[in-house]
TIKETI-926727 format. One line per 5 residues: number of its first residue (from 0); their letters; for each residue x, y, z of N, C-alpha, C. Coordinates in nm, 3 decimals, decimal comma. Layout:
NUM = A = X Y Z X Y Z X Y Z | ...
# end
This chain:
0 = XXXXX = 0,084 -0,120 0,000 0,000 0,000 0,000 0,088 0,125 0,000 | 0,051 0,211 -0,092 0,128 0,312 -0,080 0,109 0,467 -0,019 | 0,159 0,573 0,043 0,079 0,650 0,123 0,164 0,730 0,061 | 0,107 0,867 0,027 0,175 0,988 -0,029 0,214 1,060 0,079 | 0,333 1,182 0,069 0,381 1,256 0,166 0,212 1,342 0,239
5 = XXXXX = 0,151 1,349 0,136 0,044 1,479 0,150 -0,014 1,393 0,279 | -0,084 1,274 0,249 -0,179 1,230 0,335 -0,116 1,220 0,485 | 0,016 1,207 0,468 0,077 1,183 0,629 0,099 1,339 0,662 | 0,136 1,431 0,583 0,105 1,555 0,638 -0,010 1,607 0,713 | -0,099 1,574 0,599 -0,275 1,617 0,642 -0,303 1,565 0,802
10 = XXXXX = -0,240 1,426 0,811 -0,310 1,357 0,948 -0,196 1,435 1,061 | -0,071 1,445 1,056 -0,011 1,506 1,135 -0,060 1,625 1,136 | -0,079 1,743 1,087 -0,108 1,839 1,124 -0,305 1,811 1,235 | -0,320 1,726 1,179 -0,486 1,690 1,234 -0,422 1,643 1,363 | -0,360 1,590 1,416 -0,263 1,560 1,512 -0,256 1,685 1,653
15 = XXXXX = -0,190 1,746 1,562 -0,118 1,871 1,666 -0,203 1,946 1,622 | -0,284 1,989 1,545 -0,475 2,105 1,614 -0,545 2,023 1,739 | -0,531 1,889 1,676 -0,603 1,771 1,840 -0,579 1,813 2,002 | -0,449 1,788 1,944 -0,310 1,802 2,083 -0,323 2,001 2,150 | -0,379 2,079 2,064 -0,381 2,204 2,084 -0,515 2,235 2,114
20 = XXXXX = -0,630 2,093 2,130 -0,753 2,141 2,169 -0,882 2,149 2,045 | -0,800 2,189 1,972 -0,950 2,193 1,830 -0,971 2,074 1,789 | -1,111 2,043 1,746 -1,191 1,993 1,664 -1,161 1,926 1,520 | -1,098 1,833 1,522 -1,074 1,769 1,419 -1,141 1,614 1,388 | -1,139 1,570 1,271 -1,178 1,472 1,228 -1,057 1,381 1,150
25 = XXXXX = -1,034 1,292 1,179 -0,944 1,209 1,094 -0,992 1,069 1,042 | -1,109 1,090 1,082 -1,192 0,920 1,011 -1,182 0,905 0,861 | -1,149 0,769 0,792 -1,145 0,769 0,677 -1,235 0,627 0,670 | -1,323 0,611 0,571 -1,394 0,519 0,496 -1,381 0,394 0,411 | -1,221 0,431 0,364 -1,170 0,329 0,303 -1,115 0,241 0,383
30 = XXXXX = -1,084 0,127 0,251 -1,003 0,048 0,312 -0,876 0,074 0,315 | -0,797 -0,002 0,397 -0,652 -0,076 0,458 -0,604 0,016 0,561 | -0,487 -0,021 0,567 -0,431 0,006 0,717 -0,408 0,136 0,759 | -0,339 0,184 0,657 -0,388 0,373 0,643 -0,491 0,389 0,749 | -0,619 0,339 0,645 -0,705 0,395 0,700 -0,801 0,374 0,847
35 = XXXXX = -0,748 0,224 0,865 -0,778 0,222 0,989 -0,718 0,281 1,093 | -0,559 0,322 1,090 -0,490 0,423 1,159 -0,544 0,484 1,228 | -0,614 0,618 1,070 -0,645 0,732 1,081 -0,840 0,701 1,200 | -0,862 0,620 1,149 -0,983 0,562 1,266 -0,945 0,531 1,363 | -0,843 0,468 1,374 -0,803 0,438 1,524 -0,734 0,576 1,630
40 = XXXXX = -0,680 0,665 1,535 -0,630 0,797 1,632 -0,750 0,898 1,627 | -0,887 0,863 1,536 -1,020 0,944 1,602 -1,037 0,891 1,738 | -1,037 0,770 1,755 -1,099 0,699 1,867 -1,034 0,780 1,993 | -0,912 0,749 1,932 -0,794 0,761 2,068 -0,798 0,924 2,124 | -0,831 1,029 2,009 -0,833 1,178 2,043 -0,963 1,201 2,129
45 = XXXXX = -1,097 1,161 2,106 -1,182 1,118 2,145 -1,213 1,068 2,281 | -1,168 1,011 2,305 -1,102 0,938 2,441 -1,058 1,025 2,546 | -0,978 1,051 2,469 -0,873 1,174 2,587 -0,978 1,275 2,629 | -0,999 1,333 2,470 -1,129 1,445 2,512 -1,199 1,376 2,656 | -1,299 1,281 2,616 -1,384 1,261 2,687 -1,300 1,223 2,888
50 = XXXXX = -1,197 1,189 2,838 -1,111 1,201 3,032 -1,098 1,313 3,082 | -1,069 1,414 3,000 -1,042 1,546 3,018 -1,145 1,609 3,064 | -1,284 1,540 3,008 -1,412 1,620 3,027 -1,416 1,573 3,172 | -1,452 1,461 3,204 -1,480 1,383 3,331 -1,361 1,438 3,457 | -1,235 1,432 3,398 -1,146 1,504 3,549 -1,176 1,653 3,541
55 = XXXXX = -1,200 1,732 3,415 -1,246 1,879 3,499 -1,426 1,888 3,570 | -1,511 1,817 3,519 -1,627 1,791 3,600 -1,630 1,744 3,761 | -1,500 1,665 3,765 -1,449 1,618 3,898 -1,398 1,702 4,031 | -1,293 1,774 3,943 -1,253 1,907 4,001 -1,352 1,998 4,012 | -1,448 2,048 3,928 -1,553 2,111 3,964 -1,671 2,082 4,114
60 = XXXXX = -1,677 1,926 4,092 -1,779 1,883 4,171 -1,682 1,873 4,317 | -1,560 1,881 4,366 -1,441 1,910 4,420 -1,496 2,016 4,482 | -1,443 2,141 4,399 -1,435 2,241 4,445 -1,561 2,281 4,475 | -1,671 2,253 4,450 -1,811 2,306 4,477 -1,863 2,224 4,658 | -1,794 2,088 4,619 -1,779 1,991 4,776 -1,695 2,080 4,868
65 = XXXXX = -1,573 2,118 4,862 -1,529 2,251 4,965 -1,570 2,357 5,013 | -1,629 2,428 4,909 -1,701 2,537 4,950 -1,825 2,476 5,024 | -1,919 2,411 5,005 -2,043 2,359 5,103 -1,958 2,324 5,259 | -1,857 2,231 5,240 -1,825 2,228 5,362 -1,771 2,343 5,427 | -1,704 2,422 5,365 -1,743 2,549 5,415 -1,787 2,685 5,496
70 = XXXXX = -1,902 2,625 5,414 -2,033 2,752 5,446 -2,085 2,654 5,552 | -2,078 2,501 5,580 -2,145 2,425 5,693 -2,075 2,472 5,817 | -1,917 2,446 5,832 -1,839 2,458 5,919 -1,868 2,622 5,984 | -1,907 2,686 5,875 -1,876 2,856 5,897 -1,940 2,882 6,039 | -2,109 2,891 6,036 -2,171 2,894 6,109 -2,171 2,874 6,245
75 = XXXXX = -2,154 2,720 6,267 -2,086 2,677 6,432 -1,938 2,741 6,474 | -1,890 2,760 6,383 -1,782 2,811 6,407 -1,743 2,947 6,467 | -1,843 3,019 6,391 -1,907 3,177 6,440 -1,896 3,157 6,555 | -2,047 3,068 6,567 -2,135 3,082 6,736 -2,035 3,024 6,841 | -1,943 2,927 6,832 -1,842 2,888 6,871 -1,774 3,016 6,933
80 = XXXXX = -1,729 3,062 6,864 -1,647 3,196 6,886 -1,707 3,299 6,968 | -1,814 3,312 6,890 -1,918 3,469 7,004 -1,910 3,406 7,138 | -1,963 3,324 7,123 -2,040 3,224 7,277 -1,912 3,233 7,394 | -1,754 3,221 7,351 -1,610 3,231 7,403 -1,613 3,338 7,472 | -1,607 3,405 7,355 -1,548 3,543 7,392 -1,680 3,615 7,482
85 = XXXXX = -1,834 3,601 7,528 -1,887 3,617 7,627 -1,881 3,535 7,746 | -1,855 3,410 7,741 -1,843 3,327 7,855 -1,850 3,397 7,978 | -1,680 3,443 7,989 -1,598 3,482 8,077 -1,717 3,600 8,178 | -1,760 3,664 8,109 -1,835 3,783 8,150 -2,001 3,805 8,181 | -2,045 3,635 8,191 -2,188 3,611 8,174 -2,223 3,594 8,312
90 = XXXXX = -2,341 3,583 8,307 -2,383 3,549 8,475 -2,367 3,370 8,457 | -2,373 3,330 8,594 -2,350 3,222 8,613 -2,477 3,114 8,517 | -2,586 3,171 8,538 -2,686 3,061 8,437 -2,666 3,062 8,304 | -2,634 3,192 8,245 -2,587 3,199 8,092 -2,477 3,098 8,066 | -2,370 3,131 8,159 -2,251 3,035 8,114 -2,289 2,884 8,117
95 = XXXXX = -2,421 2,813 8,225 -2,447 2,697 8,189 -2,530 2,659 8,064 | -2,556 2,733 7,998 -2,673 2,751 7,882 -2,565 2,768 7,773 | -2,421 2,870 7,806 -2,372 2,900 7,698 -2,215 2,739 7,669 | -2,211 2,705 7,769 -2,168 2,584 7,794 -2,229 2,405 7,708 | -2,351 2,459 7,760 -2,438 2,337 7,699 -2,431 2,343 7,543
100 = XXXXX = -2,464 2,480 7,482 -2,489 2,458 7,346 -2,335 2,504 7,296 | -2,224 2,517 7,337 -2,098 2,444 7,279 -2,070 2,338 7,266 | -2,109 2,306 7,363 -2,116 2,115 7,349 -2,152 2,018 7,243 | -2,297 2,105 7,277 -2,382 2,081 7,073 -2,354 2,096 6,946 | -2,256 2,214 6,987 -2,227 2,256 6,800 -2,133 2,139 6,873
105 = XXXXX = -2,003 2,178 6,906 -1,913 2,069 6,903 -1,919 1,863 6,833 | -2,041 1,869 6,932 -2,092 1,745 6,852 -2,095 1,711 6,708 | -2,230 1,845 6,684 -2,248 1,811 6,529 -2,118 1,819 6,474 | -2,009 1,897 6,494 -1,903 1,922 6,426 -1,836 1,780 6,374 | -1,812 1,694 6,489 -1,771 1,611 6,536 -1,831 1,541 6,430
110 = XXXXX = -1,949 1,485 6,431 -2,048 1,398 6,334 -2,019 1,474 6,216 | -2,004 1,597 6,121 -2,021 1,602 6,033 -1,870 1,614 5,958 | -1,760 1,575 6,050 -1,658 1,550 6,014 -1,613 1,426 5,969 | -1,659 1,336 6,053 -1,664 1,225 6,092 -1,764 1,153 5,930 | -1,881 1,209 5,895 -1,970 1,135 5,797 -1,890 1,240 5,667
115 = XXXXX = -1,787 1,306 5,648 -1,785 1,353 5,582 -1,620 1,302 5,527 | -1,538 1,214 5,615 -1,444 1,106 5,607 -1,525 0,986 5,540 | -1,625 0,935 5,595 -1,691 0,874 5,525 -1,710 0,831 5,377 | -1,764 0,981 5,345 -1,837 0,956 5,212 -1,718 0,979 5,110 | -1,621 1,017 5,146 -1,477 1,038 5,092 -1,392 0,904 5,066
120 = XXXXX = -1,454 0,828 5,161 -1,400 0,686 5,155 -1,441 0,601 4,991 | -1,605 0,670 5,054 -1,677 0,557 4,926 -1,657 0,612 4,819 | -1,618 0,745 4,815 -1,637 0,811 4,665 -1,489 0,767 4,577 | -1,358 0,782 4,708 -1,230 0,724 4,625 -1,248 0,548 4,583 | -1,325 0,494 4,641 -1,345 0,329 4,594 -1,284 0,272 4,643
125 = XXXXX = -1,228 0,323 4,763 -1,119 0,202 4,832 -1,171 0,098 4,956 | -1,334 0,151 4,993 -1,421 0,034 5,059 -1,455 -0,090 5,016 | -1,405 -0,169 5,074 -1,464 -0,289 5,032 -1,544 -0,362 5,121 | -1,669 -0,372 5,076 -1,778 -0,418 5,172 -1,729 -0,583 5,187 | -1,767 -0,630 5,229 -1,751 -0,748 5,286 -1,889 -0,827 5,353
130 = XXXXX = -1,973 -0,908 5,307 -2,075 -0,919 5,320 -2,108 -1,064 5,437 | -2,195 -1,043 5,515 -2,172 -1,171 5,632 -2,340 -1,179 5,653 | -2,327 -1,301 5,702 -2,469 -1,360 5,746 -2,522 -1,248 5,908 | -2,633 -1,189 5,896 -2,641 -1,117 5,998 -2,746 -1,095 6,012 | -2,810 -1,073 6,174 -2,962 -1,072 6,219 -3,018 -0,897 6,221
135 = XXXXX = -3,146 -0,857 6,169 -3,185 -0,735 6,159 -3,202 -0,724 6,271 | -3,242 -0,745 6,401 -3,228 -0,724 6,510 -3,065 -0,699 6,585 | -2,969 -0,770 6,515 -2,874 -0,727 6,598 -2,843 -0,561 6,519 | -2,831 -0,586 6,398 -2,816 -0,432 6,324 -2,913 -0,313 6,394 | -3,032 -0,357 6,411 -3,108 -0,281 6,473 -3,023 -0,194 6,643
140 = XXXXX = -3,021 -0,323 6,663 -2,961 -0,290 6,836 -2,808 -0,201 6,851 | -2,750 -0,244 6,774 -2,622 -0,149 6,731 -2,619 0,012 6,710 | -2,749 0,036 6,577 -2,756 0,172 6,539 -2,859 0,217 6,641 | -2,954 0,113 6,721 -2,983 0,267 6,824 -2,922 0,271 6,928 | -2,800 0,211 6,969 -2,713 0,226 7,080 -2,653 0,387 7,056
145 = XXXXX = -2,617 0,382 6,908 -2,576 0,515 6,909 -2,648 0,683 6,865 | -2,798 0,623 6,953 -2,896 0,711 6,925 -2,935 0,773 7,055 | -2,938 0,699 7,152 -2,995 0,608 7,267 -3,021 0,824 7,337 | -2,895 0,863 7,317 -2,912 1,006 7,350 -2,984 1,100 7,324 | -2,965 1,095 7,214 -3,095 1,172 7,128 -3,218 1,184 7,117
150 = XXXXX = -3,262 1,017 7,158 -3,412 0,986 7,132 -3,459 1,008 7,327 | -3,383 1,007 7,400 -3,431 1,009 7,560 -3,409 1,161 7,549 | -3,354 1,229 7,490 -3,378 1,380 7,516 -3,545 1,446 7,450 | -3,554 1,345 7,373 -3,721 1,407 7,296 -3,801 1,273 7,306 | -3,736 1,189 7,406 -3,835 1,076 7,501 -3,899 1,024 7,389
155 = XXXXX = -3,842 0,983 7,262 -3,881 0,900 7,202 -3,878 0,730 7,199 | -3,952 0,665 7,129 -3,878 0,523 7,110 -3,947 0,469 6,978 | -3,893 0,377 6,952 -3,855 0,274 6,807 -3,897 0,145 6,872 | -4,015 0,105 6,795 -4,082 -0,040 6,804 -4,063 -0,089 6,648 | -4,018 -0,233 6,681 -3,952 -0,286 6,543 -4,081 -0,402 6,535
160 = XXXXX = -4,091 -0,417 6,464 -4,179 -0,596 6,381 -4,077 -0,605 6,217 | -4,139 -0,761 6,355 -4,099 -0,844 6,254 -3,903 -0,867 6,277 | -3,865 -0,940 6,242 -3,706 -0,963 6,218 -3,688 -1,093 6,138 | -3,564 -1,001 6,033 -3,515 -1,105 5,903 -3,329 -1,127 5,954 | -3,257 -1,244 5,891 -3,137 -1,271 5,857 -3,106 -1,200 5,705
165 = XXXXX = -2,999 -1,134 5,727 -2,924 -1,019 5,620 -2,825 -1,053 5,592 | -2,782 -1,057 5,477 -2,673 -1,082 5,412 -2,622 -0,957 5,350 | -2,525 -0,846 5,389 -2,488 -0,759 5,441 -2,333 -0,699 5,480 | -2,278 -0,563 5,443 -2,123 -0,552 5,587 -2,207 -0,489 5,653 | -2,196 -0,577 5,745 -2,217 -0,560 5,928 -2,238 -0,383 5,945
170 = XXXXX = -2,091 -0,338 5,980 -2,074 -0,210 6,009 -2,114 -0,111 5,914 | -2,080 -0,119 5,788 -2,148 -0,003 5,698 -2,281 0,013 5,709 | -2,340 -0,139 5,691 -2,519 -0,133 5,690 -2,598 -0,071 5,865 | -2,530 -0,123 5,973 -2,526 -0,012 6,079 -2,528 0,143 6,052 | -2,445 0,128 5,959 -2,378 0,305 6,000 -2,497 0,392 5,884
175 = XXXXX = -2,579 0,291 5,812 -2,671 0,363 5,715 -2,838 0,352 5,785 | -2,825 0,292 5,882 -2,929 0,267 5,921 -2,943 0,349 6,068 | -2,847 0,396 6,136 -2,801 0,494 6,191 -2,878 0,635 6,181 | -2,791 0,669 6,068 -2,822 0,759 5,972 -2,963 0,833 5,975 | -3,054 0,694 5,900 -3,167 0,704 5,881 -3,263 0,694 6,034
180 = XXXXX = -3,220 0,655 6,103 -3,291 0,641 6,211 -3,254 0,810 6,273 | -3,134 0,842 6,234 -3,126 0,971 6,333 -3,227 1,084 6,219 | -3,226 1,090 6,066 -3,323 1,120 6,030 -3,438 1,127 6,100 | -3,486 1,003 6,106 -3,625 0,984 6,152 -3,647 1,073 6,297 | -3,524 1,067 6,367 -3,588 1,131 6,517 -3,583 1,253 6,499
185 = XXXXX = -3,519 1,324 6,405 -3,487 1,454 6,391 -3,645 1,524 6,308 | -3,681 1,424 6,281 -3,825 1,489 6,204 -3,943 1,436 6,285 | -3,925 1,367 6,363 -4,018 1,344 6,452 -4,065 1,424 6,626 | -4,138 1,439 6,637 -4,187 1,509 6,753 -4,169 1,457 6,881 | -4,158 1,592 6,990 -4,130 1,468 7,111 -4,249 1,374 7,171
190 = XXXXX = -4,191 1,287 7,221 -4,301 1,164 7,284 -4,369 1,107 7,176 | -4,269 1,082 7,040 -4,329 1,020 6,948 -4,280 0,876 6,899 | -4,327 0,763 6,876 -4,259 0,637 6,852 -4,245 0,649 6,697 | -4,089 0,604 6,647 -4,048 0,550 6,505 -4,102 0,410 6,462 | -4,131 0,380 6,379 -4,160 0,257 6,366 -4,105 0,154 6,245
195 = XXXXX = -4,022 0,050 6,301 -3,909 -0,017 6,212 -3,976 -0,160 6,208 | -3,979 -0,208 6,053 -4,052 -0,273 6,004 -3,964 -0,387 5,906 | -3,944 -0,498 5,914 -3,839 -0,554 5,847 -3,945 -0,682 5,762 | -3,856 -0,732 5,626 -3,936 -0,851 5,584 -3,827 -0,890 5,461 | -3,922 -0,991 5,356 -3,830 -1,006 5,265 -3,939 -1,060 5,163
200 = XXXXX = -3,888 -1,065 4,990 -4,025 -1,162 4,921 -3,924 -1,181 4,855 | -3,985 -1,225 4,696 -3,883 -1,298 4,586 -3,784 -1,201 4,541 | -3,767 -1,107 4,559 -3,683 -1,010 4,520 -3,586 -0,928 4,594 | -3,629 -0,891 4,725 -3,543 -0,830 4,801 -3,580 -0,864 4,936 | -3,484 -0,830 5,021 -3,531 -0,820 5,160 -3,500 -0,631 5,190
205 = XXXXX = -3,570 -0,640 5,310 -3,614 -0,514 5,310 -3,651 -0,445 5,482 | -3,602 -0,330 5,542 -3,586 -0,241 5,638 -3,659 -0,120 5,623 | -3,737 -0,075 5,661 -3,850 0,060 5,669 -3,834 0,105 5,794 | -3,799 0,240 5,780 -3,822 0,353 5,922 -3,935 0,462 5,895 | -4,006 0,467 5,973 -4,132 0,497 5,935 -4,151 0,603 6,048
210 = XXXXX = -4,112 0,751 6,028 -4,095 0,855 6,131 -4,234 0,881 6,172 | -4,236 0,997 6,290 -4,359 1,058 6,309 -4,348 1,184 6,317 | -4,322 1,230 6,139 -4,328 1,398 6,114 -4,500 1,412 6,064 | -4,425 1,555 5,988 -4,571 1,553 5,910 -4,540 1,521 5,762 | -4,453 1,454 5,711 -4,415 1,409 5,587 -4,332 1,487 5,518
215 = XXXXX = -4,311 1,439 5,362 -4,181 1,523 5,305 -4,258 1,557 5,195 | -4,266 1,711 5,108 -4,311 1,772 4,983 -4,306 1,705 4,929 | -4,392 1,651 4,829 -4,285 1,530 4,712 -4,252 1,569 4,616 | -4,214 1,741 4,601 -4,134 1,838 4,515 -3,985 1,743 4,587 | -3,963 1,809 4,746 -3,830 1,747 4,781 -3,772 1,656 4,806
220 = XXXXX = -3,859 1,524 4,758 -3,804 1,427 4,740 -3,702 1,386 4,665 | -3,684 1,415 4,584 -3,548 1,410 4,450 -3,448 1,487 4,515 | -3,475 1,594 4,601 -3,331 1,617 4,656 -3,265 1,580 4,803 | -3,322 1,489 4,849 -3,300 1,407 5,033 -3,183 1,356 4,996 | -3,185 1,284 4,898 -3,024 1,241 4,896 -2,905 1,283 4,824
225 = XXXXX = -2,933 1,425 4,800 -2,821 1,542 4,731 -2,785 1,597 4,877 | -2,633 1,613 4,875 -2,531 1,654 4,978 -2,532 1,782 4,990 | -2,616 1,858 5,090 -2,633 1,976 5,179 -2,707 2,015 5,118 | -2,840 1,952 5,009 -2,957 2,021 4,987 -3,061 1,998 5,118 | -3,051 1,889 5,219 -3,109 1,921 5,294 -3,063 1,937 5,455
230 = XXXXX = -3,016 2,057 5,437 -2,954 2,107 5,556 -3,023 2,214 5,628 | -3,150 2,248 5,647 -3,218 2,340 5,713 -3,253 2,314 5,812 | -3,238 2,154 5,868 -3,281 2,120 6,014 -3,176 2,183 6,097 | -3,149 2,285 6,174 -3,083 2,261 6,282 -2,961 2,153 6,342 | -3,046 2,063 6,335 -2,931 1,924 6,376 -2,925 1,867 6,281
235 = XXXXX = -2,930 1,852 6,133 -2,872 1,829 6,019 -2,795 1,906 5,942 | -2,686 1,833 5,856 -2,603 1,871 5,756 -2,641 1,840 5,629 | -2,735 1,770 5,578 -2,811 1,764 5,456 -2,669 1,620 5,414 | -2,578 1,539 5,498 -2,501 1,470 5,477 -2,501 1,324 5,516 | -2,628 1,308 5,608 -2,609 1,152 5,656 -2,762 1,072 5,542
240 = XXXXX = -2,819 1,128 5,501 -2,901 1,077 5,360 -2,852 1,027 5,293 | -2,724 1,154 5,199 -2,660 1,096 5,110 -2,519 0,959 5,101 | -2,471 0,949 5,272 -2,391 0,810 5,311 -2,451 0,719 5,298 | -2,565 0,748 5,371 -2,657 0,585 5,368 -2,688 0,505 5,246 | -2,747 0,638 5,083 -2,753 0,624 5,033 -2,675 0,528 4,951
245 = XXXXX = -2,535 0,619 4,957 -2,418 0,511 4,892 -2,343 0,402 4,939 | -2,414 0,375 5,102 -2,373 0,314 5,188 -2,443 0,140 5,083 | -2,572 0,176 5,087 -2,700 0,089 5,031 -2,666 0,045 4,896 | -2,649 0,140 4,793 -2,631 0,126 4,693 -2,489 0,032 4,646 | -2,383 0,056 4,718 -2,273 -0,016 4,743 -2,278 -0,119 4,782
250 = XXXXX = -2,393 -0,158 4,784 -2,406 -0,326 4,866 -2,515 -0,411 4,740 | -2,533 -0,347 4,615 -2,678 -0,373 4,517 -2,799 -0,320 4,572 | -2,797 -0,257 4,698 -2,931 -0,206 4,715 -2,977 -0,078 4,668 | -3,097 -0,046 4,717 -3,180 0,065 4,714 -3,254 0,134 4,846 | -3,231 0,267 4,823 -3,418 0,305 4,945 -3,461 0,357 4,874
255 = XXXXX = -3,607 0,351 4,903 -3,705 0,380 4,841 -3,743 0,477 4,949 | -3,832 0,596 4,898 -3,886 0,683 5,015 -4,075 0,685 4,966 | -4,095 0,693 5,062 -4,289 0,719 5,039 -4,277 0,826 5,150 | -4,298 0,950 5,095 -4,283 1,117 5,121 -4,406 1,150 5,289 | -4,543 1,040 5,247 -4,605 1,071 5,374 -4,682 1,201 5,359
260 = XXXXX = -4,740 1,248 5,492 -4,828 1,374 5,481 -4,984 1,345 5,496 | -5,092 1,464 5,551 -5,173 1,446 5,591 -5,184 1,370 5,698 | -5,083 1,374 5,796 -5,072 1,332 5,950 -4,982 1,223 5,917 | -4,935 1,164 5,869 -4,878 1,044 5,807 -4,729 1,090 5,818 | -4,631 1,022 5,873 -4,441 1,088 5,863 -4,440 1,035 5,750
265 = XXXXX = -4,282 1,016 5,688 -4,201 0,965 5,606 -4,176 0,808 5,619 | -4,153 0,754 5,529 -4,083 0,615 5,517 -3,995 0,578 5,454 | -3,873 0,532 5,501 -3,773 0,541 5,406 -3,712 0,400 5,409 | -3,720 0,287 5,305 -3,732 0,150 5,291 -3,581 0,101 5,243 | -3,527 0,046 5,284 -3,395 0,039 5,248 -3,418 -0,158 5,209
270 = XXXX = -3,375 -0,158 5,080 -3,378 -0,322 4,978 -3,284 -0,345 4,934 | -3,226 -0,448 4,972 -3,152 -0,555 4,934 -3,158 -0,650 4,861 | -3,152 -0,611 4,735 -3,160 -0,741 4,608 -3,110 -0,819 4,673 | -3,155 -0,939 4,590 -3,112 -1,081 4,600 -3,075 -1,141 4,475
# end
């Protein structure tokens, strides 16, 4: 086969406009090896493009993840500060009031540092779930051990029916069910019972927390599990939705939410293909 100087010019210069960013085409129609070349370095320019697209979307979604954390941290951080610098000079009941709710931000800080190592984990891919034979009752008993505070301060409680064997990681599926349970108390009223509901059929097995709010818009449903779209509670960061989420999903599962309303809370169903 023979190739003229011109045609290897033409594709080199199509080359280095590529390499400089512009819009070129080098596909050819014919046959032989030429021309599959010149098809094979569309593919390959193509390619790159499309990595290039995906790591600056990355960096974008990066830098837009910093700034939220941010503007989260900003806030406690303020009141942190004011609350200091009056301490010293308060009457004695203020300072126990101004004492107590340092404590609080401190906490959340604490938790939203903490779920925010987390989701950093799952997003680089270096978790590896590890899946074990395990009772929904013991998972149960685990994530409200680390509730146990929260729910006796607004004298709530969690009645479960029913209990299934899960096939499951232990600790992640805890730490999403956690999550959702601290959801649930955070939208629920005081002296109100959660209600946790477990089962399984031909398709999945399956976990429901079933709060006692007054339900969720079902405009804002599509955004519960976008990271600091729902951050207007007080004691939320709009951040333990979206762990659980990928907590679940990382395992073949799903939650499903039924939004609730007209006296009715939220339900948020967490499934485990099979």
């Amino acid at each position: 086969m023979w190739i003229s100087k011109s045609e290897i010019t033409q594709l080199s210069d199509q080359i280095r406009k590529a390499i400089e960013g512009q819009e070129v085409d080098t596909r050819d129609n014919r046959e032989g090896a030429f021309s599959i070349l010149k098809n094979d370095i569309y593919d390959m320019i193509h390619l790159e493009k499309e990595q290039r697209l995906v790591i600056t979307q990355e960096k974008e979604k990066q830098a837009e993840f910093l700034a939220d954390i941010s503007h989260q941290l900003k806030t406690p951080i303020t009141s942190l500060m004011l609350m200091t610098n009056i301490l010293e000079d308060a009457p004695p009941e203020k300072q126990t009031q101004f004492l107590f709710q340092m404590k609080k931000e401190l906490a959340h800080m604490e938790w939203m540092v903490s779920t925010l190592l987390k989701i950093a984990k799952l997003d680089s891919g270096v978790v590896q779930f590890n899946p074990t034979t395990v009772s929904s009752e013991e998972i149960m008993e685990e994530a409200l051990n680390s509730l146990e505070i929260l729910m006796d301060i607004k004298d709530q409680k969690v009645e479960v029916k029913n209990q299934i064997t899960l096939t499951c990681d232990k600790k992640w599926t805890i730490e999403a069910i956690s999550n959702l349970l601290k959801n649930a108390s955070e939208c629920s009223k005081e002296h109100s019972t959660i209600f946790v509901e477990c089962g399984e059929n031909p398709l999945y097995q399956w976990i429901s927390i079933a709060d006692a709010g007054e339900g969720i818009p079902i405009e804002q449903v599509s955004h519960l599990f976008q990271r600091f779209e729902n951050s207007k509670n007080e004691s939320g960061y709009g951040i333990g939705l979206p762990l659980a989420l990928a907590i679940i999903t990382g395992q073949n599962g799903d939650i499903e939410v039924m939004p609730g309303g007209n006296g009715n809370g939220a339900t948020f169903t967490i499934k485990f293909f099979k």
